[in-house]
N, C-alpha and C positions, 0 to 999 in steps of 0.2 A: 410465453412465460419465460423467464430468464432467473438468474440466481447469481447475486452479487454481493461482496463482503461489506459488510458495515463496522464500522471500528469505530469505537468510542474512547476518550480520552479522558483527561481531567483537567481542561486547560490549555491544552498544548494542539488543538486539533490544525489552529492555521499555518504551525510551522510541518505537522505532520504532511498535510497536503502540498505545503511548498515544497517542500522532500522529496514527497513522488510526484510533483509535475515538473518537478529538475529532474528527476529519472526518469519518467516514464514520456514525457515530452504530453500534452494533449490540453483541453477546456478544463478549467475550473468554472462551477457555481458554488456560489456561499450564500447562503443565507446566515446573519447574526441573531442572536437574541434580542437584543437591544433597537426597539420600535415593531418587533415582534408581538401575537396576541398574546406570547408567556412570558414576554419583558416581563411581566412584575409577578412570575414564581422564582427569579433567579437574584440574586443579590445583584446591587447597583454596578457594579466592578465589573459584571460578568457580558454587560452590554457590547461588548466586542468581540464574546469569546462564540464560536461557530454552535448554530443552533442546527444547523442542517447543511453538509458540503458535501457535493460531487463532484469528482475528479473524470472526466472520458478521455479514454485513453486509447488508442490502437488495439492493445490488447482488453481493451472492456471495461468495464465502470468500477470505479472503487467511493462509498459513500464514507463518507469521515464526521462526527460530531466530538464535540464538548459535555457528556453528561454533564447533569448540573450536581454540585455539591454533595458528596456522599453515594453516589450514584453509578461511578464509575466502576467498569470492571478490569478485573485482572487482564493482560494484554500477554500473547502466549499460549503457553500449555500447547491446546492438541489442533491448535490453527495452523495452515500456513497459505499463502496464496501463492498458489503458481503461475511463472509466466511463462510463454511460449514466444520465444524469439524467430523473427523471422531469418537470422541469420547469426554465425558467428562474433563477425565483430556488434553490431547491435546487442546481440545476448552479454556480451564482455561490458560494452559500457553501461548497461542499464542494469548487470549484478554489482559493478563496481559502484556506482553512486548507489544504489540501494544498501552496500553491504557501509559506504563510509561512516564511521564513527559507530559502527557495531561490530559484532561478530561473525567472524566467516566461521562457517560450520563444516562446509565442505567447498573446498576451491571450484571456482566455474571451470571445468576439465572433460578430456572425452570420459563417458563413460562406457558399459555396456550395453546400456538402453537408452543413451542419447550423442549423440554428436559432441555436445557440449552439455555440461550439467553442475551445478551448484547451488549451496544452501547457506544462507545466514539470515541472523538476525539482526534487523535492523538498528538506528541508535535510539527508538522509543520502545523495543520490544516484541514488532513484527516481524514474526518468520517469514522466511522470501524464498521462494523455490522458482530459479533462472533456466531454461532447458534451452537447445535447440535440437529438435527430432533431428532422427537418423537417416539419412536420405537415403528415399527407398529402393529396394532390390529389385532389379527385375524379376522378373519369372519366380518372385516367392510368393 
């Protein structure tokens, strides 16, 4: 059993994914609506917008859709998806393109509970939390 974040959009889920597979480097699948068996619960226009996307990534799976029409939810509030970097400069560039064209919340920086650590939100709305553990102590 595993447990991985789904994000729903309104429209925008194919650049959402293009976004994090420039950041996060890995496979895309897409599935569209359009020739799909719900093609015709969504409006004609919508035939391109992602009816089902997964992202795999080094660090783990991330699914992305398109609700349809009315449907969508708020993106935010008490979310964030954390990643764990396997190293410093990796953790810098993969908070850097996630944070471009949003808000850094807290600089990627040493902390007290990680080597490297930082928060923002992205430029659709997602909270991003970048770490790299502390390397560990002997004999603690």
């Amino acid at each position: 059993m595993q447990m991985r974040p789904n994000l729903n959009f309104d429209g925008c889920a194919a650049d959402v994914l293009a976004h994090y597979q420039a950041a996060l480097g890995g496979e895309l699948e897409i599935t569209r609506f359009g020739g799909s068996p719900v093609a015709d619960s969504v409006p004609p226009e919508w035939a391109d917008k992602i009816l089902y996307g997964r992202l795999r990534t080094l660090y783990g799976i991330l699914d992305a859709m398109d609700a349809p029409p009315g449907r969508a939810s708020d993106i935010g509030g008490n979310v964030a998806i954390a990643i764990d970097a396997e190293d410093d400069d990796r953790g810098a560039e993969v908070f850097a393109k996630l944070a471009e064209g949003g808000r850094v919340m807290m600089p990627f920086e040493q902390t007290f509970f990680a080597r490297k650590f930082g928060m923002a939100t992205d430029k659709f709305g997602v909270r991003w939390m970048v770490s790299v553990a502390p390397v560990a102590v002997v004999g603690a």
